[in-house]
C-alpha positions in Angstrom: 77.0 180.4 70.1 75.2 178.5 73.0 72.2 179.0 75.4 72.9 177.4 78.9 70.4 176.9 81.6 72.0 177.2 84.6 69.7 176.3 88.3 72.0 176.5 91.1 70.6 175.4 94.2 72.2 176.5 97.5 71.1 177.0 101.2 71.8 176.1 104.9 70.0 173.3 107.2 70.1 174.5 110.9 70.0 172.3 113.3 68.0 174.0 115.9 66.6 176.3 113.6 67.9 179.9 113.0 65.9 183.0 114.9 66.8 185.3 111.3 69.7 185.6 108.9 70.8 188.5 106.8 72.6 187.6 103.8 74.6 188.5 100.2 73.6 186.5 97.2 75.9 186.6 94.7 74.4 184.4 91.6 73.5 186.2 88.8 75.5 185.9 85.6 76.5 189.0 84.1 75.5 190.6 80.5 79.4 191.4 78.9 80.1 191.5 75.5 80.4 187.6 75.3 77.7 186.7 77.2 73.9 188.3 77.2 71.4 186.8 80.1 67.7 186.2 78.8 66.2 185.2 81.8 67.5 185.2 85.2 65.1 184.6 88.3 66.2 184.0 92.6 63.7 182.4 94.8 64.4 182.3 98.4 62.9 180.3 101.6 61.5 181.7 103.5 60.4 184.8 101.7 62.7 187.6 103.0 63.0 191.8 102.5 65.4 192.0 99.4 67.6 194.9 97.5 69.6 194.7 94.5 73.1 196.6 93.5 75.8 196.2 91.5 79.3 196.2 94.0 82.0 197.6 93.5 83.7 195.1 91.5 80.6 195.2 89.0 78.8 192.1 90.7 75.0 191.6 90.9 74.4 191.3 94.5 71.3 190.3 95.9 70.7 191.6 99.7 68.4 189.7 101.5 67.0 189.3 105.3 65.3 187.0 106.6 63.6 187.7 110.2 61.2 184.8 111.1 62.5 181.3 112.7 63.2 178.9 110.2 65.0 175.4 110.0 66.4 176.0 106.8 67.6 178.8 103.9 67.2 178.1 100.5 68.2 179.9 97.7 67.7 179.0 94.3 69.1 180.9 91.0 68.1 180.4 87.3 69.1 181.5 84.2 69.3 181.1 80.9 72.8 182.5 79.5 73.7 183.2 75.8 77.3 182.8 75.1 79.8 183.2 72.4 82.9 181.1 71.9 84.6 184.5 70.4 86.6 186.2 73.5 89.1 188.9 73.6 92.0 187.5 71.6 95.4 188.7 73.6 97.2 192.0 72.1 100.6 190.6 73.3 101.5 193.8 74.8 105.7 194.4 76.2 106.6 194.0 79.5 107.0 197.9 79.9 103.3 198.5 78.9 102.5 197.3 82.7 103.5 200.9 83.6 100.6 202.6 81.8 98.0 200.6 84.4 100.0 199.7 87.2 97.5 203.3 89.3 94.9 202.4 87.8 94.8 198.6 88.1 96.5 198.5 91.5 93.8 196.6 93.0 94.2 194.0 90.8 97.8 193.8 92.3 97.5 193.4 95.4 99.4 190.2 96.8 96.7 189.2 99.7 97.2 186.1 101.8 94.8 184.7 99.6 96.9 184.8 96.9 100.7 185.6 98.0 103.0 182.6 96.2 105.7 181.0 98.4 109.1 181.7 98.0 109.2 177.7 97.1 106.6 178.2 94.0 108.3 181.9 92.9 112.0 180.1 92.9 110.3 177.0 90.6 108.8 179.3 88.0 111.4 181.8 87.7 112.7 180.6 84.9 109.1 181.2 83.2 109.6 184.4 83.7 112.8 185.2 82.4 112.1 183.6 79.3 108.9 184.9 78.3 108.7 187.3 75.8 105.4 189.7 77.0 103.4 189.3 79.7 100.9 187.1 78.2 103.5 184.3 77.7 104.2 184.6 81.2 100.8 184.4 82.1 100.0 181.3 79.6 103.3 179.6 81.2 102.3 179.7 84.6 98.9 178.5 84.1 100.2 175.4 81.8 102.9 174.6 84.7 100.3 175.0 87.6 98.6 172.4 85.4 101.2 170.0 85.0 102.7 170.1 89.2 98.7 170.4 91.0 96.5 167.5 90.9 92.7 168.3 90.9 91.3 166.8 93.7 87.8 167.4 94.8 87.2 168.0 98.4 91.5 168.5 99.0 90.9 171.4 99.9 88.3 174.1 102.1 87.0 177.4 100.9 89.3 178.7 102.9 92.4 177.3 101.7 95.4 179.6 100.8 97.6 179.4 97.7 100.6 178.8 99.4 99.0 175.8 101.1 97.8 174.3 98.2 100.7 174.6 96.5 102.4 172.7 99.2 99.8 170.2 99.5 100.5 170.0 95.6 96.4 169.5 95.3 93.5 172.0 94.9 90.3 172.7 93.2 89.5 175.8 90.9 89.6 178.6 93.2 93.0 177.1 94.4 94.2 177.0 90.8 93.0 180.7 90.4 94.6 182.1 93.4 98.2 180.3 92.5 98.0 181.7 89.2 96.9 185.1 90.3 99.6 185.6 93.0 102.3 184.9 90.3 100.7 187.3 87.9 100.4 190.1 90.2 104.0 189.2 92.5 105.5 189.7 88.1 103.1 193.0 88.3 100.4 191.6 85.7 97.4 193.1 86.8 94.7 190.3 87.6 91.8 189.3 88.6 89.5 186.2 89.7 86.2 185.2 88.5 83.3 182.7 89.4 80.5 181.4 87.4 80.0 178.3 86.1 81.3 175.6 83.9 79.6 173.1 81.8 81.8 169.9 81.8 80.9 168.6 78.7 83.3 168.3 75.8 80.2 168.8 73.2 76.8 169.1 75.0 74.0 167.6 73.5 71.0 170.1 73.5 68.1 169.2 76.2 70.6 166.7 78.3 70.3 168.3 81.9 73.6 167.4 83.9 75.6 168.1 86.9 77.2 171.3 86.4 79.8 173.1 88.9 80.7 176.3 90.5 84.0 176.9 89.0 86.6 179.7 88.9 88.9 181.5 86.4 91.2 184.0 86.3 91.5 187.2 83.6 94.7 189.2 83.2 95.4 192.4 81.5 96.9 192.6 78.2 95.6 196.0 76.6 92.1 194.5 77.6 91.0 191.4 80.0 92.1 187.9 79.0 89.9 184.9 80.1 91.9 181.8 80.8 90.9 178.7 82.8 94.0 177.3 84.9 92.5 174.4 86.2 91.9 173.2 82.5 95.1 175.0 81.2 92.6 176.4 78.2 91.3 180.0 77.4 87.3 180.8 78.5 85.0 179.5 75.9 81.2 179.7 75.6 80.8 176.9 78.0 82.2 179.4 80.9 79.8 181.8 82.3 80.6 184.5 84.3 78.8 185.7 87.5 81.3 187.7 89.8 85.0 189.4 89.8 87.4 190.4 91.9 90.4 190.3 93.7 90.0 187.2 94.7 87.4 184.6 96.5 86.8 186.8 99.3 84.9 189.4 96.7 82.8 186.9 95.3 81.6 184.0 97.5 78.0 183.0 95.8 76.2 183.3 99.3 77.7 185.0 102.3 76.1 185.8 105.6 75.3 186.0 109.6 72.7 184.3 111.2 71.8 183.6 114.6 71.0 179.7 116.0 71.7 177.4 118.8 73.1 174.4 117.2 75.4 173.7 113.6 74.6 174.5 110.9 74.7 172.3 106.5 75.4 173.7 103.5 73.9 172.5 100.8 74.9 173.3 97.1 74.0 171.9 93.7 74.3 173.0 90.0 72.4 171.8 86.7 73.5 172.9 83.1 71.5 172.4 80.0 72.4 173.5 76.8 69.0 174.6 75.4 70.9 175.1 71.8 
């Protein structure tokens, strides 16, 4: 068991200065049965109109306007996460089990351009499919090989980067390793989906030692329950993964999303610190 402190920082500097902005905050870690949140706090700058609901995917949005002029948006999240390195262990289900769900998990299915694997990467891995036994092989195969052929390479790639690009690039981030591995899943109809949350990089934390976290993104697939497995690590989800957002892929979970209105560019800003508190 471990408590994590998570504060991620995040925001937009506007050049001229933005008239108002209305905006999605997605940055709260979810309570699931391998994670419980003690403490969870947003501050926002300026001080906006806010509302709070869960999405349809079971996220913890934060809705928020702001609708005076201001040169910048901050938002800051903090937390303080209990997690447990005991997931769900896969069942190992047979190939024609992916019958019973394929109605009622067809969401988690769907092959969008996010996702959808070129015919290049679906020829190289077919082998991995006709050898493996369930679909959990299958699953742990592809993320190993994805492993193994993508170097991790931070900044290769944009937030709006496909799968099929970054598999041609043969570099990506998380959320490129996620999406590769997702389209293969679902393209063998293994129902999947992606998740967000954070990652503290740390082989063995020391306890009060604050340091620079990241944003990072996984993938679960469906084995008689959800399976947690990290791609870009080729590892399963252990209790130094928290989870804050699912869904079909990044498009369902971007930690903030919005419009605003200004004159000029506009900065991003982002930052994450993790301390393990015990």
């Amino acid at each position: 068991m471990m408590q994590l402190r998570i504060k991620h920082s995040t925001g937009y500097r506007y050049e001229k200065g933005a008239v108002a902005s209305f905006n999605e905050a997605r940055m709260t870690p979810l309570t699931t049965p391998a994670q419980q949140v003690l403490r969870s706090r947003l501050d926002i700058t300026p001080t906006p109109w806010t509302s709070e609901f869960r999405d349809y995917w079971g996220t913890t949005v934060t809705a928020f306007e702001v609708t005076e002029p201001h040169t910048e948006l901050s938002v800051v999240a903090t937390s303080l996460v209990e997690t447990e390195e005991a997931r769900v262990e896969p069942q190992g289900r047979p190939w024609s089990a992916l019958a019973e769900v394929q109605d009622d998990l067809c969401e988690y299915l769907e092959l969008s351009d996010w996702v959808v694997p070129s015919v290049e990467l679906k020829q190289a891995t077919a082998s991995l499919r006709e050898t493996a036994a369930t679909p959990t092989d299958f699953a742990r195969a592809v993320c190993t090989y994805l492993y193994e052929q993508i170097r991790y390479v931070t900044g290769a790639t944009e937030v709006t980067t496909r799968a099929a690009d970054a598999w041609d690039a043969r570099v990506g981030v998380c959320q490129d390793f996620a999406h590769l591995s997702l389209g293969l899943l679902r393209d063998a109809g293994i129902p999947a989906r992606y998740v967000s949350g954070y990652l503290h990089p740390g082989s063995d934390p020391a306890v009060g030692e604050e340091v620079e976290g990241e944003s990072h993104a996984w993938i679960e697939w469906w084995d008689g329950d959800w399976v947690g497995y990290d791609p870009t690590n080729d590892r399963p989800v252990g209790e130094q993964h928290v989870v804050v957002a699912r869904g079909r892929d990044y498009e369902d979970v971007p930690p903030l999303r919005g419009i605003y209105s200004t004159r000029g560019d506009s900065e991003l800003f982002v930052t994450v610190e993790i301390t393990r508190m015990r």
